[in-house]
C-alpha positions as CSV (number, residue, x, y, z in Angstrom):
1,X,0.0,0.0,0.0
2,X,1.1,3.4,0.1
3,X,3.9,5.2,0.8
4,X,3.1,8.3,2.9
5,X,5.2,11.5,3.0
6,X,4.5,12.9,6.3
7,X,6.1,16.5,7.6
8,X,8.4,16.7,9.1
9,X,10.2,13.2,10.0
10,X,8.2,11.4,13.2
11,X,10.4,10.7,16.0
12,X,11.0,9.7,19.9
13,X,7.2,9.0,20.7
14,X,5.7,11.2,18.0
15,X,7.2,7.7,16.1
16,X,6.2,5.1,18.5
17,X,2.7,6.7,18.8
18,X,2.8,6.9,15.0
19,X,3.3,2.8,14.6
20,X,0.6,2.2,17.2
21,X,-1.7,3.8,15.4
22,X,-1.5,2.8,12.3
23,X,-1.6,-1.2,13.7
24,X,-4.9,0.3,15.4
25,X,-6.5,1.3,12.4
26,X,-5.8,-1.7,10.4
27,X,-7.2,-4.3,13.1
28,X,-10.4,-2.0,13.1
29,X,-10.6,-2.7,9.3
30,X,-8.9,-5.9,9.3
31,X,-5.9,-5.4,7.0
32,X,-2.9,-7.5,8.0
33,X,0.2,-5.3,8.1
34,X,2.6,-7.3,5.9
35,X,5.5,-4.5,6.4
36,X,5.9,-1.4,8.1
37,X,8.5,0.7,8.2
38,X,8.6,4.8,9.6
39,X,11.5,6.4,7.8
40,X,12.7,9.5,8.5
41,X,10.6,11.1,5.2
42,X,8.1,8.8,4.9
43,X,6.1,5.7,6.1
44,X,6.4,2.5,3.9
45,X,2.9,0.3,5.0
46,X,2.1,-2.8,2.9
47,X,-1.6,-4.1,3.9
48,X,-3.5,-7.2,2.2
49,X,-6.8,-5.1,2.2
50,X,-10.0,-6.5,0.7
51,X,-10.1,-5.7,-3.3
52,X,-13.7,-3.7,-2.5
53,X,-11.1,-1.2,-0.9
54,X,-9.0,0.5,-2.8
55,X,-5.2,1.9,-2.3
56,X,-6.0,5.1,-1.8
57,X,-9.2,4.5,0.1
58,X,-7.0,2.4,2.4
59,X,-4.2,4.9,2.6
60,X,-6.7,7.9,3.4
61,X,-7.8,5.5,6.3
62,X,-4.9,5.1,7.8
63,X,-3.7,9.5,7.0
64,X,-7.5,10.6,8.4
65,X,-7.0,8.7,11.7
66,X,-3.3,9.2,12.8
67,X,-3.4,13.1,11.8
68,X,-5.9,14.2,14.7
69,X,-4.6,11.7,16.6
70,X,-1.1,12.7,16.8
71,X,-2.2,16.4,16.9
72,X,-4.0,16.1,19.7
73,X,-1.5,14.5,22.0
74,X,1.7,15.9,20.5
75,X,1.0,19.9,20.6
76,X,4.0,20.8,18.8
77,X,2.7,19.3,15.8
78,X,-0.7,22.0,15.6
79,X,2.0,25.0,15.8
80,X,3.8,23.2,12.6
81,X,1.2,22.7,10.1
82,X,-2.3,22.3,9.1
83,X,-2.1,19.0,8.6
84,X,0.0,15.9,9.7
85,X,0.2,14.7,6.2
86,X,0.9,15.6,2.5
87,X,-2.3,14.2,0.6
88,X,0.2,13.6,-2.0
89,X,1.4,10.0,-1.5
90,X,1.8,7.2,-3.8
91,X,-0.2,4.2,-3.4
92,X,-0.4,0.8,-5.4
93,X,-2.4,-2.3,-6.1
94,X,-0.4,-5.5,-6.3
95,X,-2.5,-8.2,-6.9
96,X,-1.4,-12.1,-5.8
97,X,2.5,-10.7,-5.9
98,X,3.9,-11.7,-2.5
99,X,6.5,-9.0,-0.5
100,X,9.6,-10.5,-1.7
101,X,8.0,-10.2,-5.3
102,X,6.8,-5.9,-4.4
């Protein structure tokens, strides 16, 4: 799924709060995390999400939950920006391919 530009870098908690949320989100819509991994400009998140959902659906699930979120607990992310993430993020449909394959 996608890969998520998010400003600036998450780190310390702002990070660790970051990955528990996103595992939050995807057991409320049951999406098994295949890989996850918070770099310092971006979040790589691979989900096996249902086909009816679609990659950016899924990735606007998981950007419209952890932005008020982290927000709201973290208050020197409100001073920084409107908003938590760039809506500009690239997202993909893979099919049967496994991870090694991606």
């Amino acid at each position: 799924m996608p890969e998520v530009s998010p400003r600036p870098a998450p780190s310390g908690p702002v990070r660790g709060r970051l990955d528990t949320l996103i595992r939050e989100r995807r057991a409320e819509c049951d999406w098994p995390v295949v890989a996850l991994g918070i770099e310092l400009d971006h979040v790589d998140l691979f989900v096996a999400a249902h086909p009816e959902h679609s990659p950016s659906y899924t990735a606007h699930q998981v950007m419209g939950f952890t932005s008020p979120v982290l927000r709201g607990e973290f208050a020197h992310l409100q001073s920084r920006m409107v908003a938590r993430w760039s809506w500009l993020c690239f997202v993909a449909a893979v099919g049967a391919m496994s991870a090694g394959t991606v």
